[in-house]
N, C-alpha and C positions, 0 to 999 in steps of 0.2 A: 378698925378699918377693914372695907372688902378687899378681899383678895385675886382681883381680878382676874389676873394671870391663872393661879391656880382653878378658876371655877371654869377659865375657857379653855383648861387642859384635858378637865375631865370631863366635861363635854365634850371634849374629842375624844375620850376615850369612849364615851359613853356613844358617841356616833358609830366608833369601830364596831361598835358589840353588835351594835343595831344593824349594821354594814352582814356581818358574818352572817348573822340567822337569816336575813335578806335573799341571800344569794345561797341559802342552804334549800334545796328541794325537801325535806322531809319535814320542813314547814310549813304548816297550816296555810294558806292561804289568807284566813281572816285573823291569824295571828300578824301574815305580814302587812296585812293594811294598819292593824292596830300601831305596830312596830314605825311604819312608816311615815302615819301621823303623826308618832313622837319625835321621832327626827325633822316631820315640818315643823313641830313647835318650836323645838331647839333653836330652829336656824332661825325661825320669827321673831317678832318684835318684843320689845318688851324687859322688864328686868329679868336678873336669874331666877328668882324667887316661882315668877307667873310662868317661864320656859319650863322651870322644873316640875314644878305643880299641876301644870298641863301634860307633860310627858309622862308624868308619874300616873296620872288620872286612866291615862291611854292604854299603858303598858299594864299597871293594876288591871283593867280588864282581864289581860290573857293570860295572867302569871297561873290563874287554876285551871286553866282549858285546857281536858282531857284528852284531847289528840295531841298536845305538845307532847314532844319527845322530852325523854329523862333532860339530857345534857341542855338543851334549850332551856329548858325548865329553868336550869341553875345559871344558867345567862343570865334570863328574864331577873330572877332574882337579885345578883348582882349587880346587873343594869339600874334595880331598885334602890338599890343599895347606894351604889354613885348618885343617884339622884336625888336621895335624903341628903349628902352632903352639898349640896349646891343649892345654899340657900342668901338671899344677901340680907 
């Protein structure tokens, strides 16, 4: 059985993370578009599966982009991280 409850938790968590580097200036700019598009996907149509899959695609992008900062970096990473487990 999905767990619904739980996968729309942590896609709010996984919204917050996206929320923080958003509003951090010492982010890239085309990191934050990348970032941004994955929070559209989130909130869009669809099962978890296709949201995750989508935000994963996004965020994959930027996780090795050499202007991100160290601590972003490990955001990104764990933002990855949550989104491997949000599968239905």
């Amino acid at each position: 059985m999905v767990d619904n409850k739980k996968f729309e938790e942590t896609i709010a968590q996984i919204k917050q993370q996206i929320d923080i580097l958003l509003n951090d200036n010492s982010v890239p700019r085309n990191v934050k578009t990348a970032l941004d598009e994955a929070k559209k996907a989130l909130n869009g149509d669809g099962g978890y599966s296709v949201k995750s899959s989508t935000a994963t695609y996004k965020i994959d992008e930027i996780s090795s982009d050499i202007n991100l900062p160290p601590y972003a970096r490990t955001v990104v990473w764990n933002i990855l991280s949550m989104l491997e487990s949000v599968k239905d």
